[in-house]
N, C-alpha and C positions, 0 to 999 in steps of 0.2 A: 504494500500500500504506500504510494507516495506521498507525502506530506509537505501542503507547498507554504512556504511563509506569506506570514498574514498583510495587509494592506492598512496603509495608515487613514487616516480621514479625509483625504484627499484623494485616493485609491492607489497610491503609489507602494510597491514592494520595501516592506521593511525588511534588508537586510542583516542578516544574523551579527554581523558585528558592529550592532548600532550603539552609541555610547549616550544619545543626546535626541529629545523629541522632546514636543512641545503642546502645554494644553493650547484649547482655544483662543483664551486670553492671552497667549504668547509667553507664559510663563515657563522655566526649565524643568522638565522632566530627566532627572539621569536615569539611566537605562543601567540595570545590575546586572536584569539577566534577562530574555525572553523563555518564556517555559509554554511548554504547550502537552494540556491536559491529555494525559491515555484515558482516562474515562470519557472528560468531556468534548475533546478531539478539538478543544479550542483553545488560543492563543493569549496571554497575558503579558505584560510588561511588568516588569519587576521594578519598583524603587523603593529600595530601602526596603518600610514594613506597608509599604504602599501596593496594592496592583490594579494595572489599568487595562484597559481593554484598547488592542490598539486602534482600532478605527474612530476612536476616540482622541487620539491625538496626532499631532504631527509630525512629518520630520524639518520641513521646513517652518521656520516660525508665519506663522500666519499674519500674511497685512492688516494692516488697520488706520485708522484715518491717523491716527497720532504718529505711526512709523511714516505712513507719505507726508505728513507735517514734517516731520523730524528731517527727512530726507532733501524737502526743499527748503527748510530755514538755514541749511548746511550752503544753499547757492548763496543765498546774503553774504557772507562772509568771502566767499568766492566766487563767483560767477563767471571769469574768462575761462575757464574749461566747465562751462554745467555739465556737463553727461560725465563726466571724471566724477566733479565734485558730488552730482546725486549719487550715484552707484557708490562712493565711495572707494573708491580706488586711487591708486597713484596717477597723477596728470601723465596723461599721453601714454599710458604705458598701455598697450592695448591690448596684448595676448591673455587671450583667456576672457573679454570684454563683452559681454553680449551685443556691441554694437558695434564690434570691429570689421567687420563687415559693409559700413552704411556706407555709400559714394555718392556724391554729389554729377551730376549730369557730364559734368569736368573729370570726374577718376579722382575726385579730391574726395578724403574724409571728412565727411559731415555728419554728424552724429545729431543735430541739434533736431532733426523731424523724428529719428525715432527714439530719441528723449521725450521730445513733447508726446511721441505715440505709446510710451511707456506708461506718463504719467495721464494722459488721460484714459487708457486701459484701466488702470489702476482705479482709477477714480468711479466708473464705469461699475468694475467688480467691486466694489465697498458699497454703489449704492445699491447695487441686486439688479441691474439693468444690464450686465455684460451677456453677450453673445455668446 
C-alpha cells in the first residue's frame, strides 16, 4: 500500500523534511515531526505537545493586507529599484528573481509592469475577487 504525503492548505505536497509551516494568521509552526496514523491512515504535524492537521496550515506564510503594506512602505524609503526593494532582495541582483525574466519592447529589463502586476494580483487575492 503506498502512502502519499499529505497536502498543506493551499494543496501543495508537504515534504517529509519540512522544518517550518504556518497557521493562517501567519504565525510559526515548527515542525518536530510528521506522523501519520496506522489506524487512522491520517497525517499530523507535530509541535512540540501540539498537533495539527496539515491542511490546516501552510508552508508558505500566507499574505495579508498588513505583509502587502509592509512590503510597499519598504519603497518609501527606496524606490529607485521598486521590484528589488518590494520583493526584498538585493538591488539588481537578479538570479533567482521572479521577474528576471520581464523585457521591455527594447530587450531592456523592466521589471516595473510586473511589479505593479504582482501587486495588484495580490490585492485582487486578499479581497476574494482573484481569478
Amino acid at each position: 500500500m503506498k502512502i502519499y504525503m499529505p497536502n498543506d492548505a493551499d494543496g501543495n505536497v508537504v515534504p517529509s523534511n519540512v522544518t517550518v509551516m504556518y497557521e493562517k494568521d501567519g504565525s510559526v509552526v515548527r515542525v518536530d515531526d510528521l506522523v501519520h496514523g496506522i489506524v487512522s491512515k491520517k497525517w499530523r504535524v507535530q509541535s512540540g505537545r501540539d498537533m495539527f492537521k496539515p491542511s490546516q496550515l501552510y508552508l508558505n506564510k500566507p499574505d495579508s493586507l498588513e505583509q502587502l503594506a509592509d512590503d510597499l512602505d519598504r519603497l518609501v524609503n527606496d524606490p529607485e529599484t521598486a521590484a528589488c526593494t518590494y520583493l526584498n532582495r538585493d538591488k539588481q541582483n537578479c538570479c533567482g528573481c521572479k521577474f528576471k525574466n520581464s523585457l521591455d519592447e527594447f530587450g531592456n529589463r523592466n521589471c516595473i509592469k510586473p511589479f505593479l502586476l504582482d501587486v495588484s494580483a495580490r490585492i485582487h487575492r486578499l479581497c476574494g475577487d482573484a481569478k
